[in-house]
VOPAGU-2260 file (C-alpha; in pm, 1 decimal, decimal comma):
REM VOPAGU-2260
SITE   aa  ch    i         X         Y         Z
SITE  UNK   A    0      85,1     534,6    1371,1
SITE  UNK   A    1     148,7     253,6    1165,8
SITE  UNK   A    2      56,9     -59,8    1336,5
SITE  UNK   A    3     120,6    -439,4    1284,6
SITE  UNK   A    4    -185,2    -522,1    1107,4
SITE  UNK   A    5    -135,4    -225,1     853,6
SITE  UNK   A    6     198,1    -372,7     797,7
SITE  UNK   A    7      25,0    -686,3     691,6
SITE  UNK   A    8    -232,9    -537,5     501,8
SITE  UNK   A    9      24,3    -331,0     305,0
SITE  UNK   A   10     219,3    -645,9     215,3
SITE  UNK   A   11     -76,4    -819,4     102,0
SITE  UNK   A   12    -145,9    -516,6    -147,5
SITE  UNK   A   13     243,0    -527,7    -247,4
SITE  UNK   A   14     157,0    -929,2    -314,5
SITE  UNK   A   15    -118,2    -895,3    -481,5
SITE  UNK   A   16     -13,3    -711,7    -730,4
SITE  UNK   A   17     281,3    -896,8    -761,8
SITE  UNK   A   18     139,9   -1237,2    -792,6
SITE  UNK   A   19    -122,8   -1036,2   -1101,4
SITE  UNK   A   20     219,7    -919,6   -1245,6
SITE  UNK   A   21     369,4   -1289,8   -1267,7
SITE  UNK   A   22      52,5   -1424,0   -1393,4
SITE  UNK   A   23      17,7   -1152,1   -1675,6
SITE  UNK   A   24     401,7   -1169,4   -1764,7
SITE  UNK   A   25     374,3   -1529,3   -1769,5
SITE  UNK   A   26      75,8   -1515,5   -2037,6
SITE  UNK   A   27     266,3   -1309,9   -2250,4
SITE  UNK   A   28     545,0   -1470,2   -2270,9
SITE  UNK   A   29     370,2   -1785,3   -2334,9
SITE  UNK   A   30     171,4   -1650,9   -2641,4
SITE  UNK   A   31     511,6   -1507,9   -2742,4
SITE  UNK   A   32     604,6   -1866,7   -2771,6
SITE  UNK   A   33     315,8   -1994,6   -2962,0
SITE  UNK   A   34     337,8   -1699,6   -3248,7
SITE  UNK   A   35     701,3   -1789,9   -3260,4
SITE  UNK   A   36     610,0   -2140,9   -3307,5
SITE  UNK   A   37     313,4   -2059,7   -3572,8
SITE  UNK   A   38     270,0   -2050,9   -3897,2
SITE  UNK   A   39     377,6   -1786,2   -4110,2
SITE  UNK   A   40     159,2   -1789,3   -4472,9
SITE  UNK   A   41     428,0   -1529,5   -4588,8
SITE  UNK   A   42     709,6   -1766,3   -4510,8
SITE  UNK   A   43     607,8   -2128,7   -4459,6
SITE  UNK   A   44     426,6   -2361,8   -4683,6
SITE  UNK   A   45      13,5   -2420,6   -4548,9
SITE  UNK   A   46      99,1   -2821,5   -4608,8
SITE  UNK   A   47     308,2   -2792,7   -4284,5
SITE  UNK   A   48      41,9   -2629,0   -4061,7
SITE  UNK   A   49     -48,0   -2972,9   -3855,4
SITE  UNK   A   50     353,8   -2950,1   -3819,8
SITE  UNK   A   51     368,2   -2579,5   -3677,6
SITE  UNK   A   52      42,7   -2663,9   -3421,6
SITE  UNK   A   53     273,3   -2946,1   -3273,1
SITE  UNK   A   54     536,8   -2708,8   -3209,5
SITE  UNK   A   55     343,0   -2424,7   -3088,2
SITE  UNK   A   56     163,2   -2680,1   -2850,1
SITE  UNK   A   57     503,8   -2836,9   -2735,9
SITE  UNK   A   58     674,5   -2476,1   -2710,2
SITE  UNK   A   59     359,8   -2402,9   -2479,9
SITE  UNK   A   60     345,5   -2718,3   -2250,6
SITE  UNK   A   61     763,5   -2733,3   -2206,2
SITE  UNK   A   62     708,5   -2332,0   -2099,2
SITE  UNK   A   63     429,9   -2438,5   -1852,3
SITE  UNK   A   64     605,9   -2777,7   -1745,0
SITE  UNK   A   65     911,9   -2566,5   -1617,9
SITE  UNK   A   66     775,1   -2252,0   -1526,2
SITE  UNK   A   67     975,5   -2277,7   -1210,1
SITE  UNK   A   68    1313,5   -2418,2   -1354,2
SITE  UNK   A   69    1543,3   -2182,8   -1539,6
SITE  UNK   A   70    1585,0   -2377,3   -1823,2
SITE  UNK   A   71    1338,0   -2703,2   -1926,6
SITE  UNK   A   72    1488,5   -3037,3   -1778,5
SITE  UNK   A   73    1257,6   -3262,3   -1940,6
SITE  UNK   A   74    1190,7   -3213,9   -2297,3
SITE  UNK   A   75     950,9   -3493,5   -2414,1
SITE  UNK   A   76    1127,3   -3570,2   -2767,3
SITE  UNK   A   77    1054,8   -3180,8   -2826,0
SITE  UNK   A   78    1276,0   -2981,2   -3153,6
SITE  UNK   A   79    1631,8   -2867,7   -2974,5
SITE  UNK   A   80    1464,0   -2553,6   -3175,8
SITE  UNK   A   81    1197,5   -2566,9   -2941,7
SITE  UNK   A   82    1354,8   -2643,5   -2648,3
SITE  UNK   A   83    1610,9   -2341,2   -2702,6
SITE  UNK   A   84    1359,3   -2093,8   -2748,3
SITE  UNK   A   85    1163,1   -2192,2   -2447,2
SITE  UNK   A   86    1457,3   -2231,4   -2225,3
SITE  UNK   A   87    1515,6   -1842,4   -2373,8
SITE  UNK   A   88    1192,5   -1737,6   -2274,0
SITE  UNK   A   89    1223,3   -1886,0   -1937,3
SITE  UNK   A   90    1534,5   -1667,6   -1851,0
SITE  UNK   A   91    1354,3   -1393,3   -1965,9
SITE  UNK   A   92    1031,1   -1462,7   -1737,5
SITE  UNK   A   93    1253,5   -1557,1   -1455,2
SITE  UNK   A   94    1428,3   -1210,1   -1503,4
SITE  UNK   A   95    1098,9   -1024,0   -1551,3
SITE  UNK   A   96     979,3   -1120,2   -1269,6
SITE  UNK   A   97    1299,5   -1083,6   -1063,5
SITE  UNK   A   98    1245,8    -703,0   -1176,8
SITE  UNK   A   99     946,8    -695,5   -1134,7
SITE  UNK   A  100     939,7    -832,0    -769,1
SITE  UNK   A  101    1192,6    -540,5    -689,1
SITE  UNK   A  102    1037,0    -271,0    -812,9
SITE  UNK   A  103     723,8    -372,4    -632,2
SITE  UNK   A  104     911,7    -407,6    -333,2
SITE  UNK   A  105    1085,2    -100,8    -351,2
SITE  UNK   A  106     736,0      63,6    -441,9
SITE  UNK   A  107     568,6     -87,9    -112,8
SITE  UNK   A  108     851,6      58,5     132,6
SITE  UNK   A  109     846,3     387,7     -69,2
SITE  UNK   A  110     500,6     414,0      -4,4
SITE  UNK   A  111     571,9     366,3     406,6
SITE  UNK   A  112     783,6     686,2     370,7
SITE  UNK   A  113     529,7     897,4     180,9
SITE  UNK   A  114     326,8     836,4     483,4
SITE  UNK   A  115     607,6    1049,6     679,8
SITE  UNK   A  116     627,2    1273,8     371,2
SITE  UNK   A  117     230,9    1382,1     356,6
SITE  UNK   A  118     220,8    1421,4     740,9
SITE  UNK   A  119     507,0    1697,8     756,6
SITE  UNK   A  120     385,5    1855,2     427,6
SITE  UNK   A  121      -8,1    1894,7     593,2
SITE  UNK   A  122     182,4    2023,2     856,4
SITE  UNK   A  123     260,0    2316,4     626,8
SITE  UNK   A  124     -83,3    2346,4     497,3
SITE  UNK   A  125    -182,3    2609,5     781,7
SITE  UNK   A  126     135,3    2870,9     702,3
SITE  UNK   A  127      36,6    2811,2     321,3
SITE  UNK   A  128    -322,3    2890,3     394,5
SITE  UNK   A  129    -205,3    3173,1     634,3
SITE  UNK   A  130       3,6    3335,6     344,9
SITE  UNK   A  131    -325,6    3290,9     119,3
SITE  UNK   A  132    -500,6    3495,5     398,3
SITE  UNK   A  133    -206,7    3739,6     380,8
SITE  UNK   A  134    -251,3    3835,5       6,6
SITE  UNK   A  135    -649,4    3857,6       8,2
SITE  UNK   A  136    -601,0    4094,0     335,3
SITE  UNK   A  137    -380,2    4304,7      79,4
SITE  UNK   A  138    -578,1    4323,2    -188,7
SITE  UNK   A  139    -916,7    4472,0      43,7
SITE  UNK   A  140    -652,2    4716,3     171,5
SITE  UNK   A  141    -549,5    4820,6    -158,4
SITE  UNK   A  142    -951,4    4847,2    -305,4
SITE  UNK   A  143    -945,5    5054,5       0,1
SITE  UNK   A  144   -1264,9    4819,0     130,6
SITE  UNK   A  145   -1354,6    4993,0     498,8
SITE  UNK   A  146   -1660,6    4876,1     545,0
SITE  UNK   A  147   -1809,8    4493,8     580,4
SITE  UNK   A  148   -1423,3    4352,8     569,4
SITE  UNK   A  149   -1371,8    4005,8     585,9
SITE  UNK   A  150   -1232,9    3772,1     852,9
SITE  UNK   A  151    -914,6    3599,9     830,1
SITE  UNK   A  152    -864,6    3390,8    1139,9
SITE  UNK   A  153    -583,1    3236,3     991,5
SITE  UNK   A  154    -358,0    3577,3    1031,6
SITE  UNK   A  155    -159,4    3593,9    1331,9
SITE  UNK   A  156    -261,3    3256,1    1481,3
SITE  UNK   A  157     -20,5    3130,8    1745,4
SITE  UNK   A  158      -2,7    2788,1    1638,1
SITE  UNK   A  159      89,2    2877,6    1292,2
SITE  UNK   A  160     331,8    3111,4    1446,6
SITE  UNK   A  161     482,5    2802,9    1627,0
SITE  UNK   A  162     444,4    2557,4    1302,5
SITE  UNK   A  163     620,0    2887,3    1159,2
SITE  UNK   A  164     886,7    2916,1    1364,9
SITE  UNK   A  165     998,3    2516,8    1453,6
SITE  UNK   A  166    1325,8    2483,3    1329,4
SITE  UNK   A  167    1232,2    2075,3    1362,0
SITE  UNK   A  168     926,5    2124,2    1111,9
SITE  UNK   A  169    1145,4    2326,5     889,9
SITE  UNK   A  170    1441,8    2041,2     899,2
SITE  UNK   A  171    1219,2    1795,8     830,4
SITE  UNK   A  172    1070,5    1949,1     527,3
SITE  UNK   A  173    1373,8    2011,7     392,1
SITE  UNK   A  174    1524,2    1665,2     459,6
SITE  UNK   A  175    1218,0    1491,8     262,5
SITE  UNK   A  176    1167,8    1787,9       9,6
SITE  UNK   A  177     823,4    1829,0      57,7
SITE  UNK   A  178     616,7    2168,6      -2,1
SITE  UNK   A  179     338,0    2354,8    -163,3
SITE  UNK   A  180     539,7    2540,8    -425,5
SITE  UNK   A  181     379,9    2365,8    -700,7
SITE  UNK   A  182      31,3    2380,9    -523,5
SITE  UNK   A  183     -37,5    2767,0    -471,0
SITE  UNK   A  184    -348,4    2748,5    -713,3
SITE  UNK   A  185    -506,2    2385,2    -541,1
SITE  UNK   A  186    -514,0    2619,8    -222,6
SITE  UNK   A  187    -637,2    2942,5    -349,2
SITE  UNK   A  188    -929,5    2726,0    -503,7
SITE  UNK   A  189    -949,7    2505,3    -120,5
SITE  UNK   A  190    -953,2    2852,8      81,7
SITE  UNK   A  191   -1233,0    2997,7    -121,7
SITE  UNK   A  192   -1430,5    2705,7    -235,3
SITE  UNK   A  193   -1390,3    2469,4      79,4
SITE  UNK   A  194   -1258,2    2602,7     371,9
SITE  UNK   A  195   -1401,4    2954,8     410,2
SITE  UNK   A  196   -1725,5    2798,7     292,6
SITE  UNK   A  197   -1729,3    2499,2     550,5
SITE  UNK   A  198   -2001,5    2538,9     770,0
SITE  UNK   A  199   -1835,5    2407,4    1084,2
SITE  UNK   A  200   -1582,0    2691,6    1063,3
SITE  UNK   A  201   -1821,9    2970,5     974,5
SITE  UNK   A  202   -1807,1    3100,4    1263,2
SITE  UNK   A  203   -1456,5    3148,4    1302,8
SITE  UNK   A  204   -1458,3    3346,4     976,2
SITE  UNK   A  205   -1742,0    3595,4    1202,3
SITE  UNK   A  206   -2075,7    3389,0    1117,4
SITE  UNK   A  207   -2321,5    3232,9    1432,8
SITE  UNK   A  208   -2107,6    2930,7    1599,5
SITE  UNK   A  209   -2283,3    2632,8    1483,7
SITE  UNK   A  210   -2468,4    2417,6    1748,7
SITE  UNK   A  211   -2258,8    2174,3    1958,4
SITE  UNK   A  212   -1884,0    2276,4    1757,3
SITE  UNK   A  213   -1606,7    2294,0    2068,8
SITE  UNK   A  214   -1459,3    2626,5    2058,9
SITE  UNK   A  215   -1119,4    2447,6    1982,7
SITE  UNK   A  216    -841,1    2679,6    1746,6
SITE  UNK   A  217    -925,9    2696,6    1369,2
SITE  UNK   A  218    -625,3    2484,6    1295,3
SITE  UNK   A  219    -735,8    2165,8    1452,9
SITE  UNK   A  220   -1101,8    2221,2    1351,5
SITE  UNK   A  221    -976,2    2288,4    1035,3
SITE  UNK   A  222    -771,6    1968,3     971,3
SITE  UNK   A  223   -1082,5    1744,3    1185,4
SITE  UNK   A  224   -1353,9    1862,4     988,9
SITE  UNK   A  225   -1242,5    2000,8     655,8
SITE  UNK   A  226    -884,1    1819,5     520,8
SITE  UNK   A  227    -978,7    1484,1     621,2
SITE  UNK   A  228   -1346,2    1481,5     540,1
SITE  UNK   A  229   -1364,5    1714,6     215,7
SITE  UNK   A  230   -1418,8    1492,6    -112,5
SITE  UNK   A  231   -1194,7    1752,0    -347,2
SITE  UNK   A  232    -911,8    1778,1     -81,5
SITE  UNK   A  233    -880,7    1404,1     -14,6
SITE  UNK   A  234    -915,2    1322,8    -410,6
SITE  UNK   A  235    -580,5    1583,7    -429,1
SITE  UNK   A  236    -419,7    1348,2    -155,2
SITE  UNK   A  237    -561,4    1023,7    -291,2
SITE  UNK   A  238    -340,8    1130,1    -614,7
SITE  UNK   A  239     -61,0    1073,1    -460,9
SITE  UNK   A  240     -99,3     755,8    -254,1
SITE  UNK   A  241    -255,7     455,2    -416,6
SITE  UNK   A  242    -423,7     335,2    -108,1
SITE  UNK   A  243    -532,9     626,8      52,0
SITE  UNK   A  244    -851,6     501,7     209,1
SITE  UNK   A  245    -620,6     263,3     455,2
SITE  UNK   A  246    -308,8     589,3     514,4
SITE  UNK   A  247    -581,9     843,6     570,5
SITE  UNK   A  248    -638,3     703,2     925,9
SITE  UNK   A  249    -256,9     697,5    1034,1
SITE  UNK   A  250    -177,2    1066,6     829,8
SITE  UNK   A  251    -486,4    1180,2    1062,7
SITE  UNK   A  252    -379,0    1049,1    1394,0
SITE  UNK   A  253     -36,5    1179,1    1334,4
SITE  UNK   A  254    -164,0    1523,7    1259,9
SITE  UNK   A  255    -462,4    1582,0    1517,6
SITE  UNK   A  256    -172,5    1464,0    1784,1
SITE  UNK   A  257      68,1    1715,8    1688,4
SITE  UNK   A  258    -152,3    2014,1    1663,4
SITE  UNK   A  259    -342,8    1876,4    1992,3
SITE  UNK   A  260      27,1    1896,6    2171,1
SITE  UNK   A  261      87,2    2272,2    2030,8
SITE  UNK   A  262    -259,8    2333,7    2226,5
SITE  UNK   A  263    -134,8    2199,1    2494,9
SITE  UNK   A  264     144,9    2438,3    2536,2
SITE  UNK   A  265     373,8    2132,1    2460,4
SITE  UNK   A  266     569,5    2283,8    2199,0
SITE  UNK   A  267     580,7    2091,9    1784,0
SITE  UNK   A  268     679,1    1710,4    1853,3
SITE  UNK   A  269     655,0    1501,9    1575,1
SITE  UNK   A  270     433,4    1200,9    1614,6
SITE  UNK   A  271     628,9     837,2    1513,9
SITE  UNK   A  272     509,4     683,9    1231,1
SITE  UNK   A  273     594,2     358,6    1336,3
SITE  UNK   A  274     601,1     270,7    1733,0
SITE  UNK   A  275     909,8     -18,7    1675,1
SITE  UNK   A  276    1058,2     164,4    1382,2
SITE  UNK   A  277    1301,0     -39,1    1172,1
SITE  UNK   A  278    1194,8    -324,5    1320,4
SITE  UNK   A  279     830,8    -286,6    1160,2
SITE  UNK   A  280     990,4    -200,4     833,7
SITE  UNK   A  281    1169,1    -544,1     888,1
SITE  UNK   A  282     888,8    -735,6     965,8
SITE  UNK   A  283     685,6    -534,1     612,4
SITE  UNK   A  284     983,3    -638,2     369,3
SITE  UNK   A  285    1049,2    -967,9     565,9
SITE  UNK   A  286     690,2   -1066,8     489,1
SITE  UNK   A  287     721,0    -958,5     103,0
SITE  UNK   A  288    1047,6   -1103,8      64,5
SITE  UNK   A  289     974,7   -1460,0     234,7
SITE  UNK   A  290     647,7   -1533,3      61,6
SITE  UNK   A  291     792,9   -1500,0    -243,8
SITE  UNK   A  292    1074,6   -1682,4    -160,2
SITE  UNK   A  293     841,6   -1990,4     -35,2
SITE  UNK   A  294     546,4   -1943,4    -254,1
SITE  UNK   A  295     622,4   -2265,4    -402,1
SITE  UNK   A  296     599,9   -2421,6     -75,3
SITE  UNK   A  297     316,8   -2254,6      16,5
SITE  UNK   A  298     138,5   -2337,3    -312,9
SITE  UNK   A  299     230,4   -2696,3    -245,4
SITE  UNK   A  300      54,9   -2667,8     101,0
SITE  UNK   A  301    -228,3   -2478,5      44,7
SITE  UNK   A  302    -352,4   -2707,6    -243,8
SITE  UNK   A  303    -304,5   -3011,0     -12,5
SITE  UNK   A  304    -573,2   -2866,9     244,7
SITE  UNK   A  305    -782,7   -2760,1     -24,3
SITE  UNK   A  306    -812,0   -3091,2    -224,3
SITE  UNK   A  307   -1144,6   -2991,3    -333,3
SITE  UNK   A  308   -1060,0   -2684,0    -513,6
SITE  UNK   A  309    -791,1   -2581,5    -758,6
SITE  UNK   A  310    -532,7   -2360,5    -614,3
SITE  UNK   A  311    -624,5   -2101,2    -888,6
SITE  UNK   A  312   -1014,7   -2109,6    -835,0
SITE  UNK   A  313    -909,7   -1987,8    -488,8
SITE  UNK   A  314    -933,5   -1632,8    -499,4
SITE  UNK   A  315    -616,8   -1468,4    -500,4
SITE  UNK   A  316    -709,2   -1221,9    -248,8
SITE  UNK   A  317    -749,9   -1569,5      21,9
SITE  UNK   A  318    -423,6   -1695,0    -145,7
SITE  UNK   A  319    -186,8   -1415,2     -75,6
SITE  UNK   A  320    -353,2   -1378,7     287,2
SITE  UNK   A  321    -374,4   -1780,5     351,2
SITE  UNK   A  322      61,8   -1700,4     268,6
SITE  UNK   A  323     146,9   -1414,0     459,9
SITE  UNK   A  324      -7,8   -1560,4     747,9
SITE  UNK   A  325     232,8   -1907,3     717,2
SITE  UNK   A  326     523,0   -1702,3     635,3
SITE  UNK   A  327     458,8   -1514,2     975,1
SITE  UNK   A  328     409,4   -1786,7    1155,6
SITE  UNK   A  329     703,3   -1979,9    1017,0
SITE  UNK   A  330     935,2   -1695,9    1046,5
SITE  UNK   A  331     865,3   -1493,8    1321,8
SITE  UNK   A  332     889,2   -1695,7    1626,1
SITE  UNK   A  333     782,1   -1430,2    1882,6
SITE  UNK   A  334     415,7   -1383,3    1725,1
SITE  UNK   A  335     151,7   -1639,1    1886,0
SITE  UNK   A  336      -5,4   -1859,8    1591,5
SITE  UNK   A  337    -330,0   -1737,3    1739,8
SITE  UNK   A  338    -253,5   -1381,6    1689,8
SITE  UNK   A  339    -111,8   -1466,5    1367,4
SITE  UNK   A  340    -448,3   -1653,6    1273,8
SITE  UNK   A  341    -691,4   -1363,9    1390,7
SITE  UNK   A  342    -545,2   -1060,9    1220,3
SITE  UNK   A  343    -578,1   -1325,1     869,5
SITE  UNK   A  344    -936,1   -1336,4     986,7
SITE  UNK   A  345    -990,2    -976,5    1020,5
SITE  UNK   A  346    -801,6    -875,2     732,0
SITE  UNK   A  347    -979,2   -1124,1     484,2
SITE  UNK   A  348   -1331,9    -962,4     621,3
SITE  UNK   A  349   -1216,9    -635,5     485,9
SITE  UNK   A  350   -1041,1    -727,0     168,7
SITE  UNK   A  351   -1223,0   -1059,5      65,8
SITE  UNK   A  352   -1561,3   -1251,3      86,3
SITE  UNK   A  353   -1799,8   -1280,5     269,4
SITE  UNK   A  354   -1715,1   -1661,1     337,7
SITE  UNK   A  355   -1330,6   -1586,1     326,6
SITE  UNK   A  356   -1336,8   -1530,3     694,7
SITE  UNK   A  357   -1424,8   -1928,0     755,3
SITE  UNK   A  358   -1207,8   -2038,6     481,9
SITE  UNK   A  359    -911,0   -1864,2     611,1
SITE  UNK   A  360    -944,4   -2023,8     988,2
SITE  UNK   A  361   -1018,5   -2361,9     858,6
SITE  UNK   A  362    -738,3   -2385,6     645,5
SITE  UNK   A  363    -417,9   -2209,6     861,1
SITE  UNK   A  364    -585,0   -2373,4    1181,0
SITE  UNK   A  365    -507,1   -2751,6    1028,7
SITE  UNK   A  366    -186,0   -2595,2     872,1
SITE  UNK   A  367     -83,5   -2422,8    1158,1
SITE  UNK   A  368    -122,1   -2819,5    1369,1
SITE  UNK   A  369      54,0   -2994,1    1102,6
SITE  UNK   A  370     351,2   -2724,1    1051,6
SITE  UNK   A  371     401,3   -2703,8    1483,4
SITE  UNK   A  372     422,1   -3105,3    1449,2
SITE  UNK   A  373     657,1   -3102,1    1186,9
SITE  UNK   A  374     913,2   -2821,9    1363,9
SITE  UNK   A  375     864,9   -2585,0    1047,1
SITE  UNK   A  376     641,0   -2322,8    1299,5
SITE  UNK   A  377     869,4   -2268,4    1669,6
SITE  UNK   A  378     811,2   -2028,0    1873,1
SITE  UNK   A  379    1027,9   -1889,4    2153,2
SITE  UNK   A  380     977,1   -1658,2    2465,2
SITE  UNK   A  381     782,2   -1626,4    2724,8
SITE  UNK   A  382     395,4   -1767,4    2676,9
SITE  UNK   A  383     474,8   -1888,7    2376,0
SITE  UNK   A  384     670,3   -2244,1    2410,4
SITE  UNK   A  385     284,0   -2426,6    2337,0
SITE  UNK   A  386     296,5   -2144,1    1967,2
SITE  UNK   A  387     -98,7   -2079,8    2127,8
């Protein structure tokens, strides 16, 4: 299940790679403007180069200058030539980025739902590997094989037979359009080469029970101890979601609980993937959303706790977490500043330094003082009047 701090880390990711986007877009455009601005030996005569430098170096410092205006407001005795072309290039940054910020939004939600999407399609994966069981079975019958004949556990098992048979599993497939249609040969190749080969299921397939294994059904040891662990299955799942390593938890938990219910005679419920449900997918986009919308303001702030360094030398990773965590505690005035403060801390000794940890408290604990005292951070309900 998805929980708060996931949120947080997944709109850090979504940030990150937004605030690389800007920064690469922004480069490009700005060397668009200097070989606009440059010399051209096929066109212009070499006497004028010193005259073409100027221009390339005004074209780049009015582009800088007014990176956050849409069009330059103070030109500096710069060409109208120059000016116009900049002010050009500005409104196509600003509605790069604009794009760009979208799309990466839009990516970052999408990626919530594919969450939903893989659960409910490994849901499937017993009945697929069932049917694979099926057509092997078949083929020993037809070599008319009678003697040494191989296991298939899979065949007939009642929790298959229930996955099989929920009209809810079946609904929900079909509402997200998930399957293994296009997958028959990645499981023929998983059946033989890792699951009927997996030593901790060896002897459901009629080999010596290895020490200390529970006797629990093949389908949960076979999602515990081969899906989730196996290098070639998780690469096939890691295709399909950029940041597996963090999902793989939550499309786990969300799994082992359902087929741990249909052991428990409690009939197919499917787990939640978020406990709050549009309110978490709120709070994800909210967090997005606002930090762009304020990341001036938060540059602006940052940089004055942090006179020592240059907001750039900072490393983006600290930024976009030092951010999220203002944005939080500016805008959502029933999380304590402490909490809001700790999961920073515990996300920045995942994703960053070593010494990002101590950076990270020092600088949102002054902020967090100075932005209570100035009525920018209020917090309401009960416990939290004092925002610790």
């Amino acid at each position: 299940m998805l929980n708060r701090r996931i949120l947080r880390v997944k709109a850090m990711q979504a940030l990150y790679g937004h605030f690389t986007a800007v920064e690469s877009l922004r480069e490009v455009k700005r060397n668009e403007l200097e070989e606009l601005h440059a010399l051209d030996p096929a066109k212009h005569d070499f006497a004028d180069k010193a005259l073409f430098e100027e221009r390339k170096k005004q074209a780049a410092k009015l582009f800088n200058d007014n990176i956050l205006n849409s069009k330059v407001e103070n030109a500096g005795g710069a060409e109208q030539e120059v000016i116009d072309n900049v002010n050009e290039a500005l409104d196509k940054y600003n509605d790069l980025v604009s794009k760009e910020s979208r799309a990466r939004k839009n990516e970052m939600m999408k990626e919530a739902q594919r969450l939903q999407d893989t659960y409910i399609k490994l849901l499937l994966l017993p009945i697929e590997i069932e049917q694979r069981e099926k057509l092997d079975s078949e083929k020993e019958d037809k070599a008319y094989i009678t003697k040494d004949k191989k296991v298939y556990p899979f065949i007939g098992n009642e929790l298959i037979a229930q996955l099989k048979d929920s009209e809810l599993l079946q609904k929900e497939s079909a509402r997200s359009s998930v399957s293994w249609d296009n997958e028959h040969d990645e499981i023929k190749t998983w059946y033989r080469d890792q699951i009927r080969s997996a030593e901790s299921l060896q002897h459901f397939f009629g080999g010596e029970k290895v020490a200390d294994l529970p006797e629990n059904d093949i389908v949960l040891e076979l999602f515990k101890r081969v899906i989730f662990k196996n290098e070639t299955i998780s690469s096939f799942l890691e295709s399909a979601h950029l940041h597996w390593a963090e999902n793989q938890p939550i499309v786990k938990s969300m799994v082992v609980k359902t087929i741990k219910g249909l052991q428990d005679g409690e009939g197919l419920e499917l787990a939640e993937l978020t406990k709050n449900g549009d309110e978490d997918f709120k709070f994800l986009e909210r967090l997005f959303v606002d930090t762009i919308k304020q990341n001036d303001f938060l540059e602006e702030i940052i940089q004055s706790k942090t006179m020592n360094w240059d907001v750039d030398r900072i490393a983006l990773t600290d930024r976009v977490i030092l951010k999220i965590a203002l944005v939080e505690m500016m805008n959502s005035p029933s999380i304590p500043v402490k909490v809001t403060i700790n999961e920073a801390i515990e996300i920045s000794k995942m994703y960053s330094t070593p010494k990002s940890k101590q950076f990270v408290n020092g600088v949102l604990d002054v902020l967090s003082n100075e932005l209570t005292s100035s009525g920018k951070i209020r917090k309401s309900g009960r416990g939290l009047i004092d925002n610790k």
